[in-house]
C-alpha positions in Angstrom: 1.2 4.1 11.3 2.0 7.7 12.0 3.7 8.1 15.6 5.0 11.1 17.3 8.5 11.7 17.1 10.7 13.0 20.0 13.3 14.0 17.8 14.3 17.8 17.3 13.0 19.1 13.9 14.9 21.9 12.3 12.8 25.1 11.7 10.2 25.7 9.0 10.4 21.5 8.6 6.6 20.8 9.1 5.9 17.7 11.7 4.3 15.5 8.8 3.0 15.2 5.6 -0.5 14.3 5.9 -2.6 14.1 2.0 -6.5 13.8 3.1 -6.8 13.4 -0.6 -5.5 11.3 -3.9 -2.1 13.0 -5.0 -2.5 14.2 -8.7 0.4 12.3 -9.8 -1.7 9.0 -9.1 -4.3 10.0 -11.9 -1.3 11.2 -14.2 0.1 7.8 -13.6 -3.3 5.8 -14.1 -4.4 8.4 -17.1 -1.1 7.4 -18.9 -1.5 3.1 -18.3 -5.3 3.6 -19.7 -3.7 5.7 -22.6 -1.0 3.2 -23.6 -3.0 -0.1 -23.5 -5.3 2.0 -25.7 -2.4 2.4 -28.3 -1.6 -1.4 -27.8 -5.1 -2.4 -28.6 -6.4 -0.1 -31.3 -3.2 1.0 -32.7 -2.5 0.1 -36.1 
């Protein structure tokens, strides 16, 4: 998936972005989906 590029990189522009982890946004995202189907079911 990731391949080396030839092309010329300004400076201080890092080669790639590489996450070795989940992204926080990802649990945000799921935390809020478990949160509104909550309100749907339960709300009043």
């Amino acid at each position: 998936m990731a391949s080396k590029s030839t092309k010329v990189r300004p400076e201080g522009v890092p080669e790639e972005n590489v996450y070795n982890t989940t992204h926080w946004t990802i649990y945000l995202g799921y935390g809020i989906a478990v949160l509104a189907i909550a309100a749907l079911l339960f709300g009043q």
